[in-house]
One Martini backbone bead per residue (centre of mass of N, CA, C, O) as a GRO file, in nm:
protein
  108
    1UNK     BB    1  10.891  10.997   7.546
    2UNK     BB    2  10.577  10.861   7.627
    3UNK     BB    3  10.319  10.808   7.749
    4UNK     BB    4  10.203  10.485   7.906
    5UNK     BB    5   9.874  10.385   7.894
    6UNK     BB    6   9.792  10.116   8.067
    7UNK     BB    7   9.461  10.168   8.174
    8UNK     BB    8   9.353  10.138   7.883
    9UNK     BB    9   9.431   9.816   7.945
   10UNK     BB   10   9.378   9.537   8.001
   11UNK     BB   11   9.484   9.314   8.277
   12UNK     BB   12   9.571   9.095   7.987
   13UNK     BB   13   9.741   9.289   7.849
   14UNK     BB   14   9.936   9.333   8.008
   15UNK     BB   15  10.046   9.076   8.104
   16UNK     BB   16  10.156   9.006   7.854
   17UNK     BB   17  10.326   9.272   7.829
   18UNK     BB   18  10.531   9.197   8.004
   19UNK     BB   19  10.583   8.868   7.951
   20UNK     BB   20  10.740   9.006   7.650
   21UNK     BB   21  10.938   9.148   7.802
   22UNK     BB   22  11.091   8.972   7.932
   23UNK     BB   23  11.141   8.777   7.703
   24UNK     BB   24  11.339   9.015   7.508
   25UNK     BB   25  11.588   8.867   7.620
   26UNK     BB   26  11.832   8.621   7.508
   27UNK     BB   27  11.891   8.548   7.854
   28UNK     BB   28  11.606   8.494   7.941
   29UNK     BB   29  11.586   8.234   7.703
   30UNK     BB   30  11.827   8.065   7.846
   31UNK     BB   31  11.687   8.072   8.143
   32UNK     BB   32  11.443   7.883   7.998
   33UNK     BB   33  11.575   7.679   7.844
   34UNK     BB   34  11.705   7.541   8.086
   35UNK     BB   35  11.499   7.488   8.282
   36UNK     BB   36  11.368   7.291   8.077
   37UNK     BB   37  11.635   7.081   8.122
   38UNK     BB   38  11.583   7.075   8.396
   39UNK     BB   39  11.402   7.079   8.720
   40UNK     BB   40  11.629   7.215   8.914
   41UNK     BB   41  11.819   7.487   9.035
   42UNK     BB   42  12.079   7.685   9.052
   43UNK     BB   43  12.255   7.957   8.989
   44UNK     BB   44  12.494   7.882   8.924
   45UNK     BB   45  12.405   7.693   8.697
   46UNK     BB   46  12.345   7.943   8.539
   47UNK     BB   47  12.595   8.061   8.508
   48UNK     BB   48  12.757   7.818   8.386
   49UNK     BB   49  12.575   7.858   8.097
   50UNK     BB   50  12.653   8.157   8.083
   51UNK     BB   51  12.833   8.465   7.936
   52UNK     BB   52  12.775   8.592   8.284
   53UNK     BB   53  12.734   8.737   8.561
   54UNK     BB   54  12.597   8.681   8.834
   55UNK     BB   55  12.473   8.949   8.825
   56UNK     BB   56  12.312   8.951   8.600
   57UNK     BB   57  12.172   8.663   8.632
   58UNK     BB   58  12.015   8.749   8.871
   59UNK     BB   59  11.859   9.005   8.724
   60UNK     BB   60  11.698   8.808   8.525
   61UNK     BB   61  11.563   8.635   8.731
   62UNK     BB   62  11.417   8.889   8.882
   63UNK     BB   63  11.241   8.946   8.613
   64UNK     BB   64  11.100   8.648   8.589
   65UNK     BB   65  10.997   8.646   8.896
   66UNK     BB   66  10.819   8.927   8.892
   67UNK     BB   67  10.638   8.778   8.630
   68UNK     BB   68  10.612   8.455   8.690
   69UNK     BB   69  10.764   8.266   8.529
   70UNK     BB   70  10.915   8.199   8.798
   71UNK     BB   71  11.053   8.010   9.051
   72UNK     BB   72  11.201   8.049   9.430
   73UNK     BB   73  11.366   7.821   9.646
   74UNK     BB   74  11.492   7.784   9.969
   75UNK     BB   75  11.806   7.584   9.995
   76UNK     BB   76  12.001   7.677  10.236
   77UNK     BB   77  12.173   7.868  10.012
   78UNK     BB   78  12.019   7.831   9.793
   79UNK     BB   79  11.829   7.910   9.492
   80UNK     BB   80  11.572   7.764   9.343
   81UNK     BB   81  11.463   7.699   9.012
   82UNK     BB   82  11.133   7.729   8.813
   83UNK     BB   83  10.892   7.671   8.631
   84UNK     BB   84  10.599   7.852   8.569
   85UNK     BB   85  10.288   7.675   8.445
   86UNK     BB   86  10.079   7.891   8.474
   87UNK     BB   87  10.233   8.129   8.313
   88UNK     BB   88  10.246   7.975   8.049
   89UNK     BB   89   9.993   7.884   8.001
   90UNK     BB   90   9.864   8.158   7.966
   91UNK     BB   91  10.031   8.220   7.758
   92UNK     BB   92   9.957   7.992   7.561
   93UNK     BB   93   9.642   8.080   7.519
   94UNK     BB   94   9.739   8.349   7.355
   95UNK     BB   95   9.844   8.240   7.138
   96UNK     BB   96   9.685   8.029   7.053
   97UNK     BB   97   9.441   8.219   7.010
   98UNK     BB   98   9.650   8.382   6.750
   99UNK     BB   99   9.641   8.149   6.585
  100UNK     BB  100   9.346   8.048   6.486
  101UNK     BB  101   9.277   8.371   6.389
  102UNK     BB  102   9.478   8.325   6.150
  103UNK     BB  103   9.345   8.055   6.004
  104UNK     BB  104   9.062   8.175   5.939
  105UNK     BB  105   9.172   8.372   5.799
  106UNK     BB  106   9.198   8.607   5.515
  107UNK     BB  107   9.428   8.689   5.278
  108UNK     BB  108   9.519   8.878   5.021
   0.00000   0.00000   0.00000
């Protein structure tokens, strides 16, 4: 494999490919989308809803709270998560904006 020269790429374009490395598993797109579907849960509650062991679900959360998709504060003993709305809307703003340039764009 080649080595990644990531530093030759601006501070934007790492950030988005970062978020969609974590995003590229389907295991991460089922706890994101669960994670849509209710206010906030505990990791037990997202156990419960994959076909995955506790420590899978565990590595896939820390994957996603590491790139900041993700918020989870401690709450008595279990740790509650849920969507950081700061990093979807950046997320957001950037598919936006290759959505409008391809609309505009003429194709062959």
């Amino acid at each position: 494999m080649g080595i990644s020269k990531t530093e030759d790429f601006t501070k934007r374009q790492n950030e988005i490919a970062t978020l969609m490395k974590a995003l590229s598993h389907p295991a991460r797109i089922a706890i994101i989308d669960y994670l849509l579907s209710v206010d906030t849960c505990i990791c037990g509650d997202i156990v419960n809803e994959l076909p995955l062991a506790q420590a899978t679900v565990s590595q896939h959360l820390k994957e996603l709270k590491n790139v900041g998709l993700i918020k989870g504060s401690i709450e008595g003993n279990a740790i509650c998560y849920c969507i950081n709305e700061k990093t979807f809307v950046k997320f957001q703003d950037y598919l936006s904006g290759i959505f409008k340039k391809i609309k505009v764009q003429a194709c062959c």
